[in-house]
C-alpha positions in Angstrom: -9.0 3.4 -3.7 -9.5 4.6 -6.7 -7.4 6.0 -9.8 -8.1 7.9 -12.3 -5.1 8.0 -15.5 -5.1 11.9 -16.4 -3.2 13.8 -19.0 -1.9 17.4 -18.8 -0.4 19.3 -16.3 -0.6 17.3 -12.8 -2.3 19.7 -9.7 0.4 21.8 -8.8 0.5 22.7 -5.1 3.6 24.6 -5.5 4.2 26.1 -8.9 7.1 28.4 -8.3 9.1 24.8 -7.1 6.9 22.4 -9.7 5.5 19.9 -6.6 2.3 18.3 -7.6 -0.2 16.4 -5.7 -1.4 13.3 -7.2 -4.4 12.6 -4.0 -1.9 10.3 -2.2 2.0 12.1 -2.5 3.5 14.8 -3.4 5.9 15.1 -6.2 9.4 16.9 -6.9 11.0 15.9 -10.1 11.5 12.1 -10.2 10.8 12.1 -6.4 7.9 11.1 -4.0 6.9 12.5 -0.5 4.5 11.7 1.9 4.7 15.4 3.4 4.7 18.4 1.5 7.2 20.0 3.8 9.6 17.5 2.9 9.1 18.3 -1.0 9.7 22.0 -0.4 12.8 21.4 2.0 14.5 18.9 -1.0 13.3 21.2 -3.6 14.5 24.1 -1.7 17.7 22.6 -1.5 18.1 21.1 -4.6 17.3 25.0 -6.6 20.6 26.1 -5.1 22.4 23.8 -6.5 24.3 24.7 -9.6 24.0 21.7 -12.0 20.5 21.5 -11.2 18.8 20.2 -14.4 15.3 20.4 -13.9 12.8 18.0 -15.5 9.4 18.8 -17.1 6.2 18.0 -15.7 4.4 14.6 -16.4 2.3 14.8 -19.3 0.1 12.0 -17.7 0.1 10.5 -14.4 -2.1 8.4 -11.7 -5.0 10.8 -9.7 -5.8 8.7 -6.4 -9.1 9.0 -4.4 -10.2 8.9 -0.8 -12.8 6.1 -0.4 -16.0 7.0 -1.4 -19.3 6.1 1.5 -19.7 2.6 -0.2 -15.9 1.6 0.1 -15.7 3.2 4.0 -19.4 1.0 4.7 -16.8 -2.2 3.3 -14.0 -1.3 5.3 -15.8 -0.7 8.6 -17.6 -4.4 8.5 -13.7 -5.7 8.6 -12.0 -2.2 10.8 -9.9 -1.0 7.6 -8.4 2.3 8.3 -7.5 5.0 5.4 -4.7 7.2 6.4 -2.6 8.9 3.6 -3.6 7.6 1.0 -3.1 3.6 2.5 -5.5 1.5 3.1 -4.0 0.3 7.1 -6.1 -3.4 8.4 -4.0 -5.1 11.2 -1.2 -2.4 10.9 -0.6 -3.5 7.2 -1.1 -1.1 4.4 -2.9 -1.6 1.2 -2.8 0.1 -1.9 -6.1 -0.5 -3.3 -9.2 -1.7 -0.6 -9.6 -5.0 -2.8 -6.1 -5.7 -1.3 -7.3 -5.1 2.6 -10.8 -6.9 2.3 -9.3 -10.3 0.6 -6.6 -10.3 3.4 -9.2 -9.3 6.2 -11.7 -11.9 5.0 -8.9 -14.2 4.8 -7.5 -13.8 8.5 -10.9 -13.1 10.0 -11.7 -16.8 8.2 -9.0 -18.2 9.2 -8.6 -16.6 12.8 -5.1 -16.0 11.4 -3.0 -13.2 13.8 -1.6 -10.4 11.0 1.3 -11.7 9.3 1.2 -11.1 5.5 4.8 -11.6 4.5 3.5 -10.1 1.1 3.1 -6.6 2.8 4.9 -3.9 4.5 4.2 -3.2 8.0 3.2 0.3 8.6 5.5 2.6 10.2 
């Protein structure tokens, strides 16, 4: 995947409630989501409350991108999976596709079964 480091104000999906969308989560003050509808529910809930201080937008801030052809012709020869915004290879998930295709060639070289203690198992 990758990332472009932009400056100005982030792609709002939401501008009444300030959620952003940075390619790969949404974004409610200092918080991330996976789903938009669980932005809008916290944000929704945290507007009524009456100490509420609410912070500004980032001024800059990480844009992700979907795999382009080359990187999904790389990730079929080894079955890697993209699936919000996570590269998925043995129900593992990778930030960046560099991660998935060392550990892929490294199992499939090794016959190892899919245990990388350095990862988080998807859920």
């Amino acid at each position: 995947m990758r990332t472009t480091q932009c400056t100005g104000v982030p792609p709002l999906v939401d501008s009444a409630l300030g959620i952003w969308f940075d390619g790969r989560a949404y974004h409610y003050q200092q918080y991330r989501y996976d789903r938009l509808s669980d932005a809008v529910a916290y944000a929704a809930i945290d507007g009524r409350r009456a100490s509420r201080q609410p912070l500004p937008l980032p001024d800059s801030w990480t844009e992700w991108h979907a795999p382009d052809a080359a990187d999904r012709a790389r990730m079929a020869a080894y079955g890697i999976g993209y699936e919000q915004g996570m590269f998925q290879y043995r129900g593992y998930r990778y930030d960046y596709l560099d991660q998935a295709l060392a550990y892929a060639a490294q199992a499939e070289a090794t016959g190892a079964a899919a245990s990388a203690p350095h990862e988080r198992p998807s859920q």
